[in-house]
C-alpha positions in Angstrom: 97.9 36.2 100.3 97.1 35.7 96.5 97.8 38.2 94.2 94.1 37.9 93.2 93.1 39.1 96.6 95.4 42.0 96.6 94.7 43.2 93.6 90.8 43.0 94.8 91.4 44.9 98.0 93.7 47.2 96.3 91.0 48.7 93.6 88.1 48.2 96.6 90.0 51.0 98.4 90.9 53.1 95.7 87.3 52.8 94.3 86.3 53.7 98.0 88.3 56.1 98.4 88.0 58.1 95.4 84.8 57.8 95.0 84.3 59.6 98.5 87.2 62.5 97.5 85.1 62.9 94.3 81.6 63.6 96.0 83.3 65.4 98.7 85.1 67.9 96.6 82.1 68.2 93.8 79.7 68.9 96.8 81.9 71.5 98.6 82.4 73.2 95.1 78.9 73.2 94.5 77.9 74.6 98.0 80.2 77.8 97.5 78.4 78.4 93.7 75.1 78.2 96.1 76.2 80.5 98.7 77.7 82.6 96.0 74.3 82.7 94.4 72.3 82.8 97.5 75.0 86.2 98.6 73.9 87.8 95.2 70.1 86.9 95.4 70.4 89.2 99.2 72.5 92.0 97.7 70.1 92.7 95.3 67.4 92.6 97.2 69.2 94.5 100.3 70.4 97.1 97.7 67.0 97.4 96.3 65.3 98.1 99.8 68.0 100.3 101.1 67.3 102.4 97.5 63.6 102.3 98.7 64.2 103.5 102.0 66.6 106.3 100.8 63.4 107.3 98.9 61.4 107.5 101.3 63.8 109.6 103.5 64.2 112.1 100.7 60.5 112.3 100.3 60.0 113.1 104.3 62.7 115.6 104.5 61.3 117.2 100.9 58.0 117.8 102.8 59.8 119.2 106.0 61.9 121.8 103.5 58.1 122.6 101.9 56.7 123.0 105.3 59.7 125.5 106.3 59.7 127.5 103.4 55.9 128.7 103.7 55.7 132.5 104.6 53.5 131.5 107.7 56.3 130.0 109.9 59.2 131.9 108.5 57.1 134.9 109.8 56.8 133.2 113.2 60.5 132.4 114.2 61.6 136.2 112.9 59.2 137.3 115.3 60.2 135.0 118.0 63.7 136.1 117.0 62.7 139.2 117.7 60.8 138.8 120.6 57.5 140.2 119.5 55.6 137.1 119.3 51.9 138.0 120.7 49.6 135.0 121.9 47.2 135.5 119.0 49.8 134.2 116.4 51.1 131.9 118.6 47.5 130.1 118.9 47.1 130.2 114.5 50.8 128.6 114.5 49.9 125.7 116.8 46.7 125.5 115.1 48.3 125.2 111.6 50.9 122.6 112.9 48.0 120.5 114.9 46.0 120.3 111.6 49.5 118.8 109.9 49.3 116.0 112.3 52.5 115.1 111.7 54.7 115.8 114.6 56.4 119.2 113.4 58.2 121.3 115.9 59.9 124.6 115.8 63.3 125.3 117.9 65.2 128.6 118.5 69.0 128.5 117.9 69.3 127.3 121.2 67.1 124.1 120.9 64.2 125.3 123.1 61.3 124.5 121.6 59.1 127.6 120.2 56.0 126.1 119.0 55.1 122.5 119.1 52.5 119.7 118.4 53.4 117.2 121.3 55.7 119.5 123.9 54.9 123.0 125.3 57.1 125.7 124.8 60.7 126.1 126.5 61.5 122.4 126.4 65.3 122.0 126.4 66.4 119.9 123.4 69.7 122.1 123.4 71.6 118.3 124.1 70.5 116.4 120.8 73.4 115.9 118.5 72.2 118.8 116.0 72.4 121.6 118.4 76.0 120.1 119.8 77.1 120.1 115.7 76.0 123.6 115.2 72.4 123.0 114.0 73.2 123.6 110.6 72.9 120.3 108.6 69.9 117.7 108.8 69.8 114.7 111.5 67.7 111.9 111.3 67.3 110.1 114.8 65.3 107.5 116.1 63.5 108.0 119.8 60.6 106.5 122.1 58.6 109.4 122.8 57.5 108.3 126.4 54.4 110.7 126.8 52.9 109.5 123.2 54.3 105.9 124.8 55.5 105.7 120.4 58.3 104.9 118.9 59.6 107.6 115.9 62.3 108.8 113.7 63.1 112.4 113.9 64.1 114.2 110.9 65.4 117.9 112.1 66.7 120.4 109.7 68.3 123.9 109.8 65.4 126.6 109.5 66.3 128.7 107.2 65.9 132.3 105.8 64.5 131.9 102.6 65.9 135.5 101.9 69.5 135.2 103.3 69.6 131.5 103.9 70.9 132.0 107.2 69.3 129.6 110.1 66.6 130.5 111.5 66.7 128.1 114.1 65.4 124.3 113.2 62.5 122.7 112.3 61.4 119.0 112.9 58.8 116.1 112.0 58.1 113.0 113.5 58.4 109.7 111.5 56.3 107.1 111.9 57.7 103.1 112.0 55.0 101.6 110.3 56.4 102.3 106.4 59.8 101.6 107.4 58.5 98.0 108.9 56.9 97.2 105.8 59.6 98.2 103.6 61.8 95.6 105.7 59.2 92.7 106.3 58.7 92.1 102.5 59.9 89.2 102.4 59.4 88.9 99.1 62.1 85.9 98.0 63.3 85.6 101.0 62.0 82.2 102.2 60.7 81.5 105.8 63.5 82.6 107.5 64.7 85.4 105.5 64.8 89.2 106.9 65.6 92.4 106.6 66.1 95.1 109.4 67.6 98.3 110.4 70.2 99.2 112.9 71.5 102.5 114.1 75.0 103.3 114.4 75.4 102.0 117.7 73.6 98.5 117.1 70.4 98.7 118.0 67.6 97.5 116.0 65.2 99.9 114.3 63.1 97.6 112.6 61.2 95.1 113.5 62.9 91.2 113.8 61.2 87.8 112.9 62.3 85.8 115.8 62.3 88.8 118.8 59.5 90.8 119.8 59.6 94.8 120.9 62.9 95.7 119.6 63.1 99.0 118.8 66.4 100.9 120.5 66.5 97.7 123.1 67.9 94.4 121.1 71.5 95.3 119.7 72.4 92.8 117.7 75.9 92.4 117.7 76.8 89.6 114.6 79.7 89.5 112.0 77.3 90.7 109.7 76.1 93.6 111.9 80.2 93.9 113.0 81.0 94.1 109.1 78.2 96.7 107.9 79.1 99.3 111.0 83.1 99.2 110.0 82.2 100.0 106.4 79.5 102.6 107.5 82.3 104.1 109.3 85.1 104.0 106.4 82.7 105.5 104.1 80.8 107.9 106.1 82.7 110.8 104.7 81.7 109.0 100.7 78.3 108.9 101.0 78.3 107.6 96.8 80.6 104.8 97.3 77.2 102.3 98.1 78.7 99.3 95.8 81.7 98.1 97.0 83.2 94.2 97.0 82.1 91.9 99.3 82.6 88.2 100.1 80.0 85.7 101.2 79.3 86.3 104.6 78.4 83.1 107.0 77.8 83.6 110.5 75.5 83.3 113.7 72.9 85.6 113.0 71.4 88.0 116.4 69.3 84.6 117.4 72.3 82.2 117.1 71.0 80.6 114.0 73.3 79.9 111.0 72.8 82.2 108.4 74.0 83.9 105.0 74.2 87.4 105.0 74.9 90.8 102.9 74.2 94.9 104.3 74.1 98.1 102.7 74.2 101.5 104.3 71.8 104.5 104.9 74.3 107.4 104.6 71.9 110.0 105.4 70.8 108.6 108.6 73.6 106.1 109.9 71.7 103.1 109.7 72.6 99.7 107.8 70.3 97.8 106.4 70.8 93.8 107.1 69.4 90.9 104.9 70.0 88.0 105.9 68.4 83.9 105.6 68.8 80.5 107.0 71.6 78.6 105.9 69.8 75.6 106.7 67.0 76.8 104.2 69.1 76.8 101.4 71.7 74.4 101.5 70.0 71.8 103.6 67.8 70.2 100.5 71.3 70.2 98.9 72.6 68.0 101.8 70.5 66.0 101.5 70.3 65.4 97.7 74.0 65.2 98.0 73.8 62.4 100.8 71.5 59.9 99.0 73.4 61.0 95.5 76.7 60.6 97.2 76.2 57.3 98.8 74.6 55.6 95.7 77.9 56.5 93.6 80.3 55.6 96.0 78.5 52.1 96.1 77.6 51.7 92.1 81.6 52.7 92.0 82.8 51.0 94.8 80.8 47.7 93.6 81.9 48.2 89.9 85.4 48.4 90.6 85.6 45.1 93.4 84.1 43.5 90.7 86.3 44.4 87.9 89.2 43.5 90.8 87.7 39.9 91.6 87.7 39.5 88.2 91.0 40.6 87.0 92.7 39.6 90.3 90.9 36.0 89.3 92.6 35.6 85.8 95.7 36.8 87.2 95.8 33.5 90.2 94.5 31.3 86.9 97.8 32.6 85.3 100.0 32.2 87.9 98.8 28.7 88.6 99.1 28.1 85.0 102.7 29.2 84.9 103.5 26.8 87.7 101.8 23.7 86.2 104.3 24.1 82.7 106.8 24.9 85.0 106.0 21.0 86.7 106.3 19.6 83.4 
Protein backbone atom coordinates (compact mmCIF):
# COMPACT_ATOMS: atom_id res chain seq x y z
CA UNK A 1 0.00 0.00 0.00
CA UNK A 2 1.39 3.58 -0.62
CA UNK A 3 2.02 5.79 2.04
CA UNK A 4 -0.34 8.23 0.23
CA UNK A 5 -3.20 5.87 0.77
CA UNK A 6 -2.47 5.36 4.31
CA UNK A 7 -2.17 8.46 5.22
CA UNK A 8 -5.74 9.15 3.39
CA UNK A 9 -7.48 6.31 5.19
CA UNK A 10 -5.78 7.20 8.37
CA UNK A 11 -7.29 11.03 8.63
CA UNK A 12 -10.70 9.56 6.88
CA UNK A 13 -11.24 7.60 10.13
CA UNK A 14 -10.10 9.90 12.46
CA UNK A 15 -12.13 12.67 10.78
CA UNK A 16 -14.98 9.99 11.02
CA UNK A 17 -14.51 9.13 13.99
CA UNK A 18 -14.19 12.32 15.84
CA UNK A 19 -16.42 14.00 14.22
CA UNK A 20 -19.11 11.41 15.50
CA UNK A 21 -17.54 11.51 19.29
CA UNK A 22 -17.84 15.33 18.96
CA UNK A 23 -21.77 15.44 18.04
CA UNK A 24 -22.38 12.61 20.26
CA UNK A 25 -20.91 14.10 23.34
CA UNK A 26 -22.09 17.93 22.53
CA UNK A 27 -25.69 16.42 21.91
CA UNK A 28 -25.86 14.32 25.20
CA UNK A 29 -24.42 17.48 27.03
CA UNK A 30 -26.91 19.56 25.60
CA UNK A 31 -29.91 17.08 26.32
CA UNK A 32 -29.06 17.08 30.17
CA UNK A 33 -29.02 21.36 30.09
CA UNK A 34 -32.68 20.56 28.45
CA UNK A 35 -33.94 18.17 30.89
CA UNK A 36 -32.33 20.32 33.53
CA UNK A 37 -34.25 23.22 32.23
CA UNK A 38 -37.40 21.31 31.33
CA UNK A 39 -37.10 19.75 35.47
CA UNK A 40 -36.96 23.47 36.63
CA UNK A 41 -39.74 24.82 34.22
CA UNK A 42 -42.20 21.75 36.24
CA UNK A 43 -40.95 22.58 39.71
CA UNK A 44 -42.00 25.87 39.45
CA UNK A 45 -44.94 25.33 38.12
CA UNK A 46 -45.73 22.18 40.46
CA UNK A 47 -44.59 24.30 43.43
CA UNK A 48 -46.80 27.13 42.32
CA UNK A 49 -49.96 24.88 42.08
CA UNK A 50 -49.34 22.86 45.16
CA UNK A 51 -49.03 26.77 46.95
CA UNK A 52 -52.51 27.34 45.23
CA UNK A 53 -54.04 24.34 46.44
CA UNK A 54 -52.74 24.80 50.04
CA UNK A 55 -54.76 28.01 49.62
CA UNK A 56 -57.48 26.81 48.90
CA UNK A 57 -57.50 24.16 51.66
CA UNK A 58 -56.80 26.88 54.21
CA UNK A 59 -59.63 28.91 52.91
CA UNK A 60 -62.19 25.71 53.19
CA UNK A 61 -61.18 24.72 56.57
CA UNK A 62 -61.20 28.84 57.60
CA UNK A 63 -64.97 28.65 56.63
CA UNK A 64 -65.56 25.30 58.61
CA UNK A 65 -63.76 27.02 61.93
CA UNK A 66 -66.33 30.18 61.06
CA UNK A 67 -69.26 27.93 60.73
CA UNK A 68 -68.32 26.14 64.24
CA UNK A 69 -67.76 28.96 66.10
CA UNK A 70 -71.37 30.56 65.63
CA UNK A 71 -73.50 30.49 68.90
CA UNK A 72 -76.19 28.50 66.91
CA UNK A 73 -74.39 25.13 66.67
CA UNK A 74 -72.24 25.44 69.69
CA UNK A 75 -75.66 25.65 71.42
CA UNK A 76 -76.86 22.56 69.65
CA UNK A 77 -74.08 19.95 70.48
CA UNK A 78 -74.06 21.20 74.43
CA UNK A 79 -77.53 20.36 74.24
CA UNK A 80 -77.11 17.12 72.56
CA UNK A 81 -74.27 16.69 75.05
CA UNK A 82 -76.60 16.93 77.37
CA UNK A 83 -79.34 15.16 76.08
CA UNK A 84 -81.99 17.77 76.01
CA UNK A 85 -82.20 18.29 72.44
CA UNK A 86 -86.10 18.87 71.58
CA UNK A 87 -87.28 18.28 67.81
CA UNK A 88 -88.07 21.94 67.34
CA UNK A 89 -84.28 22.98 67.44
CA UNK A 90 -83.40 20.00 65.81
CA UNK A 91 -85.64 21.06 62.64
CA UNK A 92 -83.91 25.09 62.74
CA UNK A 93 -80.34 23.25 62.89
CA UNK A 94 -81.03 21.16 59.81
CA UNK A 95 -82.65 23.97 58.31
CA UNK A 96 -79.68 26.32 58.85
CA UNK A 97 -77.19 23.56 57.58
CA UNK A 98 -79.54 22.77 54.34
CA UNK A 99 -79.58 26.56 53.43
CA UNK A 100 -75.45 26.28 53.67
CA UNK A 101 -75.55 23.75 50.91
CA UNK A 102 -72.42 22.74 51.52
CA UNK A 103 -72.28 19.31 52.99
CA UNK A 104 -71.77 20.24 56.84
CA UNK A 105 -72.28 17.61 59.39
CA UNK A 106 -72.16 17.43 63.10
CA UNK A 107 -70.75 14.20 65.09
CA UNK A 108 -70.84 13.43 68.81
CA UNK A 109 -67.42 12.29 70.39
CA UNK A 110 -68.32 9.02 69.36
CA UNK A 111 -68.64 9.71 65.52
CA UNK A 112 -72.40 9.25 65.24
CA UNK A 113 -73.72 11.70 63.34
CA UNK A 114 -76.09 14.39 65.26
CA UNK A 115 -77.40 16.59 62.67
CA UNK A 116 -76.67 16.30 59.01
CA UNK A 117 -77.34 17.53 55.44
CA UNK A 118 -76.98 14.19 53.41
CA UNK A 119 -77.32 11.27 56.37
CA UNK A 120 -79.94 10.94 59.08
CA UNK A 121 -79.03 10.90 62.53
CA UNK A 122 -77.09 7.92 64.30
CA UNK A 123 -75.02 7.04 61.36
CA UNK A 124 -71.81 5.35 62.58
CA UNK A 125 -68.69 7.16 61.26
CA UNK A 126 -66.96 6.10 64.64
CA UNK A 127 -64.36 3.96 62.06
CA UNK A 128 -62.88 7.02 60.04
CA UNK A 129 -59.33 7.82 60.88
CA UNK A 130 -60.22 10.93 63.07
CA UNK A 131 -62.35 9.22 65.60
CA UNK A 132 -59.47 6.10 65.70
CA UNK A 133 -56.70 9.27 66.33
CA UNK A 134 -58.73 10.77 69.08
CA UNK A 135 -60.85 13.32 67.02
CA UNK A 136 -58.79 16.12 68.08
CA UNK A 137 -56.84 17.48 65.05
CA UNK A 138 -58.32 18.16 61.44
CA UNK A 139 -58.48 15.37 58.55
CA UNK A 140 -58.91 15.98 55.11
CA UNK A 141 -60.11 12.74 53.22
CA UNK A 142 -61.33 11.99 49.96
CA UNK A 143 -64.66 9.65 49.45
CA UNK A 144 -67.41 8.57 46.79
CA UNK A 145 -70.44 9.34 48.49
CA UNK A 146 -72.59 6.44 46.93
CA UNK A 147 -76.18 7.83 47.71
CA UNK A 148 -75.25 11.47 46.18
CA UNK A 149 -73.47 8.84 43.45
CA UNK A 150 -70.34 12.17 43.90
CA UNK A 151 -67.07 12.13 44.45
CA UNK A 152 -65.80 14.68 47.62
CA UNK A 153 -63.07 15.60 49.95
CA UNK A 154 -63.92 15.72 53.53
CA UNK A 155 -62.48 18.26 55.65
CA UNK A 156 -63.47 17.23 59.56
CA UNK A 157 -62.29 19.24 62.47
CA UNK A 158 -62.48 18.99 66.30
CA UNK A 159 -65.64 20.96 67.51
CA UNK A 160 -64.70 22.92 69.86
CA UNK A 161 -65.81 24.96 72.98
CA UNK A 162 -65.30 28.39 72.14
CA UNK A 163 -65.27 28.98 76.08
CA UNK A 164 -62.98 26.14 77.24
CA UNK A 165 -61.64 24.92 73.96
CA UNK A 166 -62.37 21.52 74.85
CA UNK A 167 -64.07 19.23 71.85
CA UNK A 168 -67.25 19.33 71.48
CA UNK A 169 -67.39 16.61 69.26
CA UNK A 170 -66.54 17.30 65.24
CA UNK A 171 -67.75 19.13 62.65
CA UNK A 172 -67.45 18.48 58.77
CA UNK A 173 -67.96 19.91 55.11
CA UNK A 174 -67.99 18.38 51.92
CA UNK A 175 -65.51 19.48 49.10
CA UNK A 176 -66.31 19.63 45.89
CA UNK A 177 -63.74 18.23 42.89
CA UNK A 178 -64.44 20.69 40.40
CA UNK A 179 -61.84 23.60 41.84
CA UNK A 180 -59.28 21.17 42.62
CA UNK A 181 -59.60 19.80 38.72
CA UNK A 182 -59.14 23.09 37.50
CA UNK A 183 -56.35 24.04 39.56
CA UNK A 184 -54.52 20.80 38.11
CA UNK A 185 -55.74 20.91 34.35
CA UNK A 186 -54.19 24.40 33.76
CA UNK A 187 -51.98 23.41 31.67
CA UNK A 188 -50.76 26.57 31.30
CA UNK A 189 -46.90 25.83 29.83
CA UNK A 190 -47.21 22.67 29.88
CA UNK A 191 -47.49 21.58 26.22
CA UNK A 192 -49.86 18.87 24.90
CA UNK A 193 -48.89 16.33 27.04
CA UNK A 194 -48.16 17.97 30.14
CA UNK A 195 -50.23 17.33 33.50
CA UNK A 196 -50.72 17.78 36.82
CA UNK A 197 -52.66 15.59 39.29
CA UNK A 198 -53.16 14.57 42.82
CA UNK A 199 -52.63 11.37 44.65
CA UNK A 200 -53.45 10.30 48.15
CA UNK A 201 -51.12 8.63 50.39
CA UNK A 202 -51.89 5.31 49.19
CA UNK A 203 -51.60 6.06 45.26
CA UNK A 204 -54.65 6.62 44.07
CA UNK A 205 -55.45 9.41 41.85
CA UNK A 206 -57.51 12.36 43.05
CA UNK A 207 -57.56 14.45 40.21
CA UNK A 208 -58.47 14.02 37.11
CA UNK A 209 -55.71 12.42 34.30
CA UNK A 210 -55.32 13.37 30.46
CA UNK A 211 -54.93 10.01 29.05
CA UNK A 212 -57.56 7.85 31.61
CA UNK A 213 -61.00 8.50 32.25
CA UNK A 214 -62.98 8.17 35.81
CA UNK A 215 -60.13 8.02 38.13
CA UNK A 216 -60.93 9.22 41.23
CA UNK A 217 -59.88 6.57 44.24
CA UNK A 218 -59.77 3.66 41.32
CA UNK A 219 -56.42 4.27 38.96
CA UNK A 220 -53.24 4.14 41.35
CA UNK A 221 -50.61 5.07 39.62
CA UNK A 222 -47.61 3.49 40.72
CA UNK A 223 -44.46 5.39 38.72
CA UNK A 224 -40.86 6.34 39.96
CA UNK A 225 -42.21 9.66 40.09
CA UNK A 226 -45.24 8.73 42.11
CA UNK A 227 -42.66 6.00 44.15
CA UNK A 228 -40.29 9.14 44.80
CA UNK A 229 -42.94 11.87 46.00
CA UNK A 230 -44.76 9.16 48.62
CA UNK A 231 -41.09 8.30 50.21
CA UNK A 232 -40.47 12.05 50.75
CA UNK A 233 -44.15 12.62 51.92
CA UNK A 234 -43.36 10.07 54.39
CA UNK A 235 -39.73 11.43 55.62
CA UNK A 236 -41.11 14.74 55.99
CA UNK A 237 -44.55 14.20 57.25
CA UNK A 238 -43.55 15.05 60.77
CA UNK A 239 -41.75 18.71 58.95
CA UNK A 240 -44.57 19.93 57.30
CA UNK A 241 -42.08 23.46 56.39
CA UNK A 242 -39.36 21.54 54.74
CA UNK A 243 -41.44 21.92 51.07
CA UNK A 244 -37.97 22.74 49.03
CA UNK A 245 -35.72 20.18 49.24
CA UNK A 246 -33.00 18.93 46.28
CA UNK A 247 -34.05 16.97 43.63
CA UNK A 248 -32.53 15.44 40.53
CA UNK A 249 -34.11 15.22 37.08
CA UNK A 250 -36.47 12.57 37.22
CA UNK A 251 -37.01 10.35 33.84
CA UNK A 252 -39.42 7.56 33.89
CA UNK A 253 -42.54 5.71 32.55
CA UNK A 254 -45.18 7.82 33.50
CA UNK A 255 -48.89 5.89 34.86
CA UNK A 256 -49.69 5.37 30.82
CA UNK A 257 -46.20 3.93 30.04
CA UNK A 258 -45.17 6.95 28.13
CA UNK A 259 -41.69 8.52 28.63
CA UNK A 260 -41.79 11.41 30.57
CA UNK A 261 -39.91 14.13 32.78
CA UNK A 262 -41.16 14.66 36.04
CA UNK A 263 -40.99 16.77 39.46
CA UNK A 264 -43.77 16.48 42.78
CA UNK A 265 -44.39 18.54 45.69
CA UNK A 266 -46.38 17.56 48.74
CA UNK A 267 -49.75 18.62 50.44
CA UNK A 268 -48.77 18.21 54.15
CA UNK A 269 -52.06 19.04 55.42
CA UNK A 270 -53.88 16.46 53.52
CA UNK A 271 -51.25 13.64 52.44
CA UNK A 272 -51.52 14.14 48.94
CA UNK A 273 -48.59 14.90 46.30
CA UNK A 274 -48.99 16.80 43.72
CA UNK A 275 -47.35 15.30 40.23
CA UNK A 276 -46.31 17.41 37.15
CA UNK A 277 -45.17 15.74 34.74
CA UNK A 278 -44.66 16.07 30.39
CA UNK A 279 -43.62 14.08 27.38
CA UNK A 280 -40.19 13.51 26.92
CA UNK A 281 -40.80 13.08 23.41
CA UNK A 282 -42.26 16.70 23.36
CA UNK A 283 -39.37 18.30 24.40
CA UNK A 284 -36.34 16.69 23.30
CA UNK A 285 -37.72 15.11 20.19
CA UNK A 286 -37.39 18.58 17.91
CA UNK A 287 -33.85 18.46 19.49
CA UNK A 288 -33.24 14.92 17.91
CA UNK A 289 -33.99 15.83 15.26
CA UNK A 290 -32.17 19.11 14.79
CA UNK A 291 -29.31 17.28 16.13
CA UNK A 292 -29.63 14.39 13.46
CA UNK A 293 -29.64 16.62 10.25
CA UNK A 294 -26.93 18.98 12.18
CA UNK A 295 -24.98 16.01 13.13
CA UNK A 296 -24.78 14.24 9.91
CA UNK A 297 -23.97 17.44 7.79
CA UNK A 298 -20.75 18.04 10.14
CA UNK A 299 -19.60 14.72 10.25
CA UNK A 300 -19.65 14.84 6.34
CA UNK A 301 -18.40 18.66 5.75
CA UNK A 302 -15.51 17.21 8.29
CA UNK A 303 -15.29 13.88 7.21
CA UNK A 304 -14.98 15.27 3.44
CA UNK A 305 -12.60 18.18 4.47
CA UNK A 306 -10.17 16.08 6.13
CA UNK A 307 -10.09 12.96 3.13
CA UNK A 308 -9.36 15.73 1.16
CA UNK A 309 -6.68 17.38 3.00
CA UNK A 310 -5.37 13.42 3.29
CA UNK A 311 -5.51 12.80 -0.62
CA UNK A 312 -3.76 15.73 -0.88
CA UNK A 313 -1.02 15.52 1.56
CA UNK A 314 -0.74 11.72 1.25
CA UNK A 315 -0.31 12.76 -2.66
CA UNK A 316 2.78 15.10 -2.21
CA UNK A 317 4.21 12.67 0.14
CA UNK A 318 4.15 9.42 -2.89
CA UNK A 319 5.50 12.56 -5.27
CA UNK A 320 8.38 12.75 -2.63
CA UNK A 321 9.02 9.38 -2.24
CA UNK A 322 9.14 8.70 -5.90
CA UNK A 323 11.30 11.68 -6.13
CA UNK A 324 13.73 10.39 -3.68
CA UNK A 325 14.09 7.14 -5.60
CA UNK A 326 14.62 8.72 -9.03
CA UNK A 327 18.01 10.80 -7.48
CA UNK A 328 18.62 7.81 -5.74
CA UNK A 329 18.77 6.01 -9.74
CA UNK A 330 21.04 8.55 -10.73
Amino acid sequence: MKVGAFVFIIMTLFALIGSVVGTSYHYVQNQKAMEAEVFAHLETAVQSRAAHINGFLDKEIEKLEIISSGFFFVDFIKSSERGDINSDVFIKVKKRIDDLHIGIAIFDKEGMILVSENNPPGTDYSGLEFFQDGGDKTYILSYYDMVRNESYVGIIMPFLDPETNVSLGAIALDVSLDELNEITLDKSGLGKTGELYLINEEGYAITDLLFVDDVFLKWKVDSIGSRDCLEDLEEYRFDEDVQEHEEDVLLYLDYFGQNVIGAHDYIHKAKWCLLAEVGEEEVLGLQKEIFQRVSITIVVVITLFMSLVGLIFGSFIDKRVVLKKSKRRL
